[in-house]
C-alpha positions in Angstrom: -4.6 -24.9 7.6 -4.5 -22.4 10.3 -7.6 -20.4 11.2 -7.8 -16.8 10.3 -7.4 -15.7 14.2 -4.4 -17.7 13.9 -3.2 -16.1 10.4 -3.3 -12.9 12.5 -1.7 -13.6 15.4 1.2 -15.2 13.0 1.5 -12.0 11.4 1.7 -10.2 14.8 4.3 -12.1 15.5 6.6 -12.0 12.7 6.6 -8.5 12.8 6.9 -5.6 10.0 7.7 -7.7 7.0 9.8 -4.9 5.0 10.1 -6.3 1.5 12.6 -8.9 1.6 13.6 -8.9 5.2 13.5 -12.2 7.2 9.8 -12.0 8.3 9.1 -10.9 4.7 10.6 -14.2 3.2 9.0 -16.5 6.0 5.6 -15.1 5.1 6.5 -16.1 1.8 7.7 -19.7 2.9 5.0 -20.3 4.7 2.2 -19.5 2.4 3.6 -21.1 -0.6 3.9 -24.5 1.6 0.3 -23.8 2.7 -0.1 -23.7 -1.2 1.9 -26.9 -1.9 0.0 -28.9 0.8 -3.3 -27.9 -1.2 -2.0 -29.7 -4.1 -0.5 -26.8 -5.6 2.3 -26.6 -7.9 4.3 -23.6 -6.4 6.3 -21.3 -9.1 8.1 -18.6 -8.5 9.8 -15.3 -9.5 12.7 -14.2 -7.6 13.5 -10.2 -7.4 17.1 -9.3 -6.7 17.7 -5.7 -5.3 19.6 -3.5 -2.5 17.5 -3.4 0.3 18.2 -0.6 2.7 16.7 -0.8 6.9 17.3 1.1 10.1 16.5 -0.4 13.3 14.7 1.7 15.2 17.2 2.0 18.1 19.4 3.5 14.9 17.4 6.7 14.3 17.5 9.6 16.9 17.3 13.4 16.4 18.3 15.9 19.3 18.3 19.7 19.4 20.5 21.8 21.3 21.6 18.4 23.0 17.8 17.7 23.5 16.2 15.0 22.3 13.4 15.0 19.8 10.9 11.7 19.2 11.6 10.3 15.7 8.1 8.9 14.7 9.9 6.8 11.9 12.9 6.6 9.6 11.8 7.6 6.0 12.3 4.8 3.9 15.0 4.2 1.6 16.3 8.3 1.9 20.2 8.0 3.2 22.0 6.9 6.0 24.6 8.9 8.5 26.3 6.4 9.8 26.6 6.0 13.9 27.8 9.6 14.2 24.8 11.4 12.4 24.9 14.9 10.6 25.5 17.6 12.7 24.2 21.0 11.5 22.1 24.4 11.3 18.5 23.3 11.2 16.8 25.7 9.0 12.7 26.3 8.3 11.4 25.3 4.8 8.2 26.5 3.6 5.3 23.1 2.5 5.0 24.3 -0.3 7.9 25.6 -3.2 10.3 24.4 -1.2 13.9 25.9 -2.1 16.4 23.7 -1.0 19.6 25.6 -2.4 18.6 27.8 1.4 19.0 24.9 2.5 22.3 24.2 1.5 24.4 23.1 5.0 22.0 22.2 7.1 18.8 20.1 8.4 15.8 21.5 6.7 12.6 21.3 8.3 9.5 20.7 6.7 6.0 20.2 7.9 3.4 18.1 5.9 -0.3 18.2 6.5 -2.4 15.2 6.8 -4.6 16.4 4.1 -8.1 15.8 4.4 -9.4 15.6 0.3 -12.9 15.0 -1.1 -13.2 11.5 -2.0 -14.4 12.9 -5.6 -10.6 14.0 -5.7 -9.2 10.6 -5.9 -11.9 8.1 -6.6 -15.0 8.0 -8.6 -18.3 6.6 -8.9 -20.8 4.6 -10.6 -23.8 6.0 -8.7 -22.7 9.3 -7.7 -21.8 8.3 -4.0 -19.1 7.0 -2.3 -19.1 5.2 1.0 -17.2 8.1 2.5 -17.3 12.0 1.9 -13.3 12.8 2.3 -10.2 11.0 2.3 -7.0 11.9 4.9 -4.7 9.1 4.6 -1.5 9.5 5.5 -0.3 7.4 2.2 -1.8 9.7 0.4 -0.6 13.0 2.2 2.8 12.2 2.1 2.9 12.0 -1.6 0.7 15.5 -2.2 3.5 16.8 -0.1 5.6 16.3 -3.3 8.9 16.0 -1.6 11.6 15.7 -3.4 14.7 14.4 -1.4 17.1 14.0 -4.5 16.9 17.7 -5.5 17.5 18.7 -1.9 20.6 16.2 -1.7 21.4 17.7 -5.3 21.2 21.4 -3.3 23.4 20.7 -0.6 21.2 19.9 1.9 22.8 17.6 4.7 19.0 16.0 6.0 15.6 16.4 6.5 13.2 16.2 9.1 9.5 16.3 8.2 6.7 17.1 11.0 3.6 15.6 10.9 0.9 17.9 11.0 -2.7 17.1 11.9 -2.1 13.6 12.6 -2.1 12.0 15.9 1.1 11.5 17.5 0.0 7.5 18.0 -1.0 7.4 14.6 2.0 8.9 13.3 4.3 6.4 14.8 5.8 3.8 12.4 4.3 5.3 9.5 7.0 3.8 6.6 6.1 6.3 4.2 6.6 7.4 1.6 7.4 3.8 0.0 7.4 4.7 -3.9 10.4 5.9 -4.2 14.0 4.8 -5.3 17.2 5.6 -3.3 17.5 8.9 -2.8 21.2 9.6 -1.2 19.8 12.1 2.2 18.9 11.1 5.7 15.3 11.8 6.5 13.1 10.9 9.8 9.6 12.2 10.3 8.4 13.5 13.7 5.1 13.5 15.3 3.2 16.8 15.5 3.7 17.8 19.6 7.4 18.3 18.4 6.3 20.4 16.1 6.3 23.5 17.7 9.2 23.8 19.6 11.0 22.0 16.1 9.9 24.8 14.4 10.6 27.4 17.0 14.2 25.6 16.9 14.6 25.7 13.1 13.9 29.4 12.7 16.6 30.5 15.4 19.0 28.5 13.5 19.6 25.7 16.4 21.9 23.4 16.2 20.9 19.5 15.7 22.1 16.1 15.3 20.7 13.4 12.9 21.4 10.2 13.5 20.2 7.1 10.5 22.4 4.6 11.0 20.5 2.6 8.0 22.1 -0.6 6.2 22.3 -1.2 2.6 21.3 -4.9 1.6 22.6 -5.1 -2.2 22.3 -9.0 -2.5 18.7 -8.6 -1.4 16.1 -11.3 -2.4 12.1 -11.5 -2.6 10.0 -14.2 -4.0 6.9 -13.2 -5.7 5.0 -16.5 -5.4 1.9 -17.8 -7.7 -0.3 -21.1 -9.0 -2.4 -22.6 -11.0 -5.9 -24.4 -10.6 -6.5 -25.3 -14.4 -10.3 -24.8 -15.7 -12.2 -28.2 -16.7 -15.3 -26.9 -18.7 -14.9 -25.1 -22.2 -13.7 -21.8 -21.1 -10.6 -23.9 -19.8 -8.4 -21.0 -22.0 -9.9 -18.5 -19.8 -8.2 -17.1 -16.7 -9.9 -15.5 -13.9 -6.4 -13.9 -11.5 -6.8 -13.8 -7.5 -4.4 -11.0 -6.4 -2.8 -9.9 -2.9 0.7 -9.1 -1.7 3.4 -10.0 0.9 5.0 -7.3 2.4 3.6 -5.2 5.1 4.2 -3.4 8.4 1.1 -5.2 10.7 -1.4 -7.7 10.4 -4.1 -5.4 7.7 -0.8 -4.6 5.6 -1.3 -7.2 4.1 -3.1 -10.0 5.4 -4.7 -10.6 1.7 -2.9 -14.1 1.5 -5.4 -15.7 4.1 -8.3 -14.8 1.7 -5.9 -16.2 -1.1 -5.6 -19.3 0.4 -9.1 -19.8 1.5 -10.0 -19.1 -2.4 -7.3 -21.8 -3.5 -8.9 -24.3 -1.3 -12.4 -24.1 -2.4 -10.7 -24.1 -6.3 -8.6 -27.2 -5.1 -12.0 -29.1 -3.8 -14.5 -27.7 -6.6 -14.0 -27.9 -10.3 -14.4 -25.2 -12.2 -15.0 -24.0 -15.4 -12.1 -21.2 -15.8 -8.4 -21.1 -14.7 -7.8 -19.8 -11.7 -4.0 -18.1 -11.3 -3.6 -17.2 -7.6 -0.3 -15.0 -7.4 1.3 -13.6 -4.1 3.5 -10.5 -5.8 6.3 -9.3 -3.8 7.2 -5.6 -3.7 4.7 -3.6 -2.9 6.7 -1.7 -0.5 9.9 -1.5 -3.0 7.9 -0.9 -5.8 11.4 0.5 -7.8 12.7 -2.7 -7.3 10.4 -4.3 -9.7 9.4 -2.1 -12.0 9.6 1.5 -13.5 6.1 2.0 -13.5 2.9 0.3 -11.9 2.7 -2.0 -8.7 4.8 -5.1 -8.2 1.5 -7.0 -9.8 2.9 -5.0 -13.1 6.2 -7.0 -12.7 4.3 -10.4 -12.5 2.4 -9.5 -15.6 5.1 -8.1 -17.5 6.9 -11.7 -16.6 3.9 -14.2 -17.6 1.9 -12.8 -19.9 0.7 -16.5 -21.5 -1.1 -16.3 -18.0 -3.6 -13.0 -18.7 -2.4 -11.8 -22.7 -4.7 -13.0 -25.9 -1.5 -11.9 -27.6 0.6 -14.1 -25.9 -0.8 -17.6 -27.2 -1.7 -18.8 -23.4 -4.7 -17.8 -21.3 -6.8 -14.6 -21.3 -8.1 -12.7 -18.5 -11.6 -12.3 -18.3 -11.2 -10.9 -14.7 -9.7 -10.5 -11.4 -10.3 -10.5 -7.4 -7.6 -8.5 -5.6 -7.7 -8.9 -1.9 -6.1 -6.2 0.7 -6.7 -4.9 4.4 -9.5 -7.5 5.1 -11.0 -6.9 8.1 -9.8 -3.6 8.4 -11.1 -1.3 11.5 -9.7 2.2 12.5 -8.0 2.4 16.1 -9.4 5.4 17.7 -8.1 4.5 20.8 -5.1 7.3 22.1 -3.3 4.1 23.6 -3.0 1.7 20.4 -2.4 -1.1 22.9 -5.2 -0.8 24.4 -8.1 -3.7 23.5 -10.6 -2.6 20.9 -13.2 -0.7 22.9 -12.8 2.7 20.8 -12.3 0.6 17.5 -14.8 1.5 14.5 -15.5 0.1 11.7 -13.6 1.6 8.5 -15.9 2.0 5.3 -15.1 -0.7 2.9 -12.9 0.7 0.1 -14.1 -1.6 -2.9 -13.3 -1.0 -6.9 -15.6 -2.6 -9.5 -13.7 -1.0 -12.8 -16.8 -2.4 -15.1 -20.4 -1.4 -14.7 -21.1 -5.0 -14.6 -18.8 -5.3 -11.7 -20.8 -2.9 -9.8 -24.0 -4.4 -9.9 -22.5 -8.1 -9.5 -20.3 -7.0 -6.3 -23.8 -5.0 -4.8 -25.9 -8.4 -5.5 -22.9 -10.8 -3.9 -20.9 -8.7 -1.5 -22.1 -9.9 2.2 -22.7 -6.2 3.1 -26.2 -4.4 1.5 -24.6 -1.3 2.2 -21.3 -1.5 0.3 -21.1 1.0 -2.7 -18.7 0.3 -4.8 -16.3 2.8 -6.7 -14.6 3.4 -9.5 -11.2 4.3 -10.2 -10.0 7.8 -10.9 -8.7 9.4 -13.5 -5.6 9.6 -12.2 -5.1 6.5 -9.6 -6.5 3.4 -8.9 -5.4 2.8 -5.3 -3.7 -0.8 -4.6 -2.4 -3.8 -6.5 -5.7 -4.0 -8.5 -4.2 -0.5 -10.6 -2.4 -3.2 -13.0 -5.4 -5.1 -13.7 -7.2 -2.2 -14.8 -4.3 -1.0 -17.4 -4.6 -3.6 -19.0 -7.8 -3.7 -19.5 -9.1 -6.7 -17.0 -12.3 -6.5 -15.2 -11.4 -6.6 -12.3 -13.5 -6.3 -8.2 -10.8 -4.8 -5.3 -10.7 -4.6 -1.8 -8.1 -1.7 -0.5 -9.8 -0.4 2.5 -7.5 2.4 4.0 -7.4 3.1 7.5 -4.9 5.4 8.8 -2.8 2.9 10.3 -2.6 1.3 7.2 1.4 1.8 6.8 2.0 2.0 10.3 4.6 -0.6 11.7 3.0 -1.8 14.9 1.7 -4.8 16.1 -1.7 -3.2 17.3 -3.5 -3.0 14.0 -7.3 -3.4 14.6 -8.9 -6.3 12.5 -12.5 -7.3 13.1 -12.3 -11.1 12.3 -16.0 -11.1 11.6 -15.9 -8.7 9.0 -12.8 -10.3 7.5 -14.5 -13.5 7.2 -17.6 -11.7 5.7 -15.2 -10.4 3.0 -13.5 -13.9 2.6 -17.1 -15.2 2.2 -17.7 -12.6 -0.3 -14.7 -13.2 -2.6 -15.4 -16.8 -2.3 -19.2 -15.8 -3.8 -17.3 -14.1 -6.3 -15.1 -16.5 -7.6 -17.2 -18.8 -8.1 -19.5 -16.9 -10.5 -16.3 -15.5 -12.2 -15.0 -18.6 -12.6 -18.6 -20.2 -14.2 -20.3 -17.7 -15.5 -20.8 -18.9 -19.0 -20.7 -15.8 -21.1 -17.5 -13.5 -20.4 -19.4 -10.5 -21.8 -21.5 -10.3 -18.7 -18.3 -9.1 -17.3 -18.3 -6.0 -19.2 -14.9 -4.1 -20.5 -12.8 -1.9 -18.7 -13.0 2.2 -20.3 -9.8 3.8 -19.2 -10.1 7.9 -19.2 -9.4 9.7 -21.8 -6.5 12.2 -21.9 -8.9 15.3 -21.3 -10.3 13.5 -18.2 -7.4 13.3 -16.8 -5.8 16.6 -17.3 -9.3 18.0 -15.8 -8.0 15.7 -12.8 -4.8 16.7 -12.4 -5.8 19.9 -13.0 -8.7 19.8 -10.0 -6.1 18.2 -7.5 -3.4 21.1 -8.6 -6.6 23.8 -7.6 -7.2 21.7 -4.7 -3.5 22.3 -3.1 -3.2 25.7 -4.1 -5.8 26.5 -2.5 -4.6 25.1 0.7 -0.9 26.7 0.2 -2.9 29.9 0.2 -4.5 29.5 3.9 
């Protein structure tokens, strides 16, 4: 099996693995043989789906015959064709945008990289959290609330969406956001030094030129791959599920699979009590593709549920280990290609959804520092958020640097820290998979409807509040 340097250099050089592209399906091949040659039976589920892509030699935006740098196609909007759109750039406010202005020509939008108390989006089983505020641009492009089907609906012939506060290196690549269906209009984003003169452009009325010459894949597949390691003590009917995904634009999104396999090894050379189901989901980055609602974990559940349900007749899940981002670091460099000297480490992003989770991942966790979270009222970052609807104890990794989504083959990963959190989830397997009374795992307590209206109701304040500054 390769080492994990190795892992990452494979994952550097298969480049952005855009669910069901080429690299995407190799990854796939590759891990489910790594799988097979552990003694594995391999099963899997295959997704059918139009996949849509734009080269990046296929996206270009000028103004007044100038051009303008495109910091990335925004996925799965529309397509132009080789011509472009041609039209009236006009200014739209963040906030209440209204498109039917728009109607004719290339709006412009600008969307902060919002910087939001952690409290906003996570909570805690201690009252801390291992950082104060959150400004992700995952997160910022979905505050921004922009809805590309009711400006298509209102005319509008294309959008182009500047970054604000956000560096322009961190900007570039970004394949956000990546939750949403088809939507039928051209967008690109732009970094935030265009901003000004974009803006200056968009409120004389100048005249610009979109090009996204995207493809539509309909006969599209992905593999969602997964297996078994049956239980040989008495809780044998018990299932403990180790969770990561496929797709991803670098080598931290998502290099979960090399904890995976590390974690299917030690099951395939120590017996354990429990089952252990080890699933690869594709889809995280086409999440419409495989289901309505969830993360494409939901789709693997909704598929095998005589692998997790007690109402199914099969196994029950008495917990789950979801691995993301290991090793994760945050480039601070202004030159991403250049070697790690301004690289720092990225608090680790950890969910325990059960008290008992909390004080079991503080006791094993090979960091005395960690502090665990819990998940919000509203969100539970990651693939780990299906686990905890249905109600499965579950301990996640989803560290969240900025580059997270980024496309680029400069991600910084500190290999010792990765391995530490390997070691960690190995720890942690082992006592899930043993432990001999499942009620030391605790039960999951989803909020209550008033919780989460006071949620929604303190992130609404929270962006009002900045639309007013």
């Amino acid at each position: 099996m390769p080492t994990y340097a190795e892992h990452i250099d494979r994952l550097n050089a298969l480049g952005p693995r855009r669910s069901g592209n080429d690299a995407h399906r190799t990854l796939t091949d590759e891990v489910a043989a790594e799988l097979a040659t552990l003694g594995y039976r391999v099963e899997r589920d295959t997704h059918s789906f139009e996949r849509w892509d734009a080269a990046d030699d296929a996206v270009s935006l000028t103004v007044d015959g100038d051009a303008v740098e495109v910091a990335s196609a925004w996925p799965y909007s529309g397509e132009t064709g080789s011509s472009g759109v041609t039209a009236p750039l006009i200014l739209l406010p963040s906030r209440r945008k209204r498109w039917a202005s728009a109607a004719g020509r290339i709006a412009v939008i600008e969307v902060d990289n919002v910087e939001a108390p952690a409290s906003l989006i996570l909570d805690s089983w201690d009252g801390r959290f291992p950082f104060d505020a959150v400004a992700n641009p995952v997160i910022s492009s979905e505050l921004a609330g922009t809805d590309l089907t009711a400006a298509r609906t209102a005319g509008v012939v294309g959008v182009v969406a500047v970054w604000r506060g956000l560096a322009d290196h961190e900007a570039r690549g970004q394949y956000l956001p990546f939750t949403r269906p088809h939507q039928g209009l051209p967008a690109v984003w732009v970094p935030d030094s265009e901003g000004a003169d974009l803006v200056a452009a968009a409120r004389r009325g100048a005249t610009a030129t979109l090009v996204l010459d995207a493809t539509r894949h309909p006969d599209a597949t992905m593999d969602t791959v997964w297996a078994v390691s049956p239980g040989t003590g008495p809780h044998a009917d018990e299932s403990v599920l180790v969770v990561t995904h496929s797709d991803g634009g670098n080598a931290v999104e998502e290099n979960g699979f090399i904890g995976l396999l590390e974690l299917a090894r030690d099951a395939a050379d120590t017996p354990h009590d429990r089952t252990i189901v080890f699933v690869l989901v594709a889809g995280h980055l086409r999440i419409p593709a495989v289901t309505s609602h969830g993360q494409a974990t939901t789709a693997w559940l909704h598929a095998h549920p005589e692998l997790w349900s007690p109402a199914a007749g099969g196994l029950t899940a008495v917990a789950g280990l979801v691995i993301e981002h290991l090793g994760a670091k945050h480039r601070r460099d202004d030159d991403p290609s250049m070697d790690a000297g301004g690289d720092t480490a990225e608090p680790e992003l950890l969910y325990a959804t059960t008290r008992e989770f909390d004080a079991l991942v503080r006791a094993e966790w090979r960091n005395p520092a960690v502090r665990p979270v819990r998940p919000g009222a509203v969100v539970h970052l990651g693939e780990g958020e299906p686990l905890w609807e249905n109600g499965i104890p579950a301990i996640a990794l989803v560290t969240g640097p900025v580059s997270l989504l980024a496309e680029t083959a400069h991600a910084a990963i500190d290999l010792d820290l990765l391995t530490r959190q390997i070691d960690s989830f190995r720890a942690l397997q082992h006592h899930l998979a043993d432990a001999p009374d499942r009620a030391a795992f605790g039960t999951v307590r989803r909020p209550g409807r008033l919780r989460k209206l006071f949620a929604v109701a303190r992130i609404a304040w929270f962006l009002a509040r900045r639309a007013r500054r």
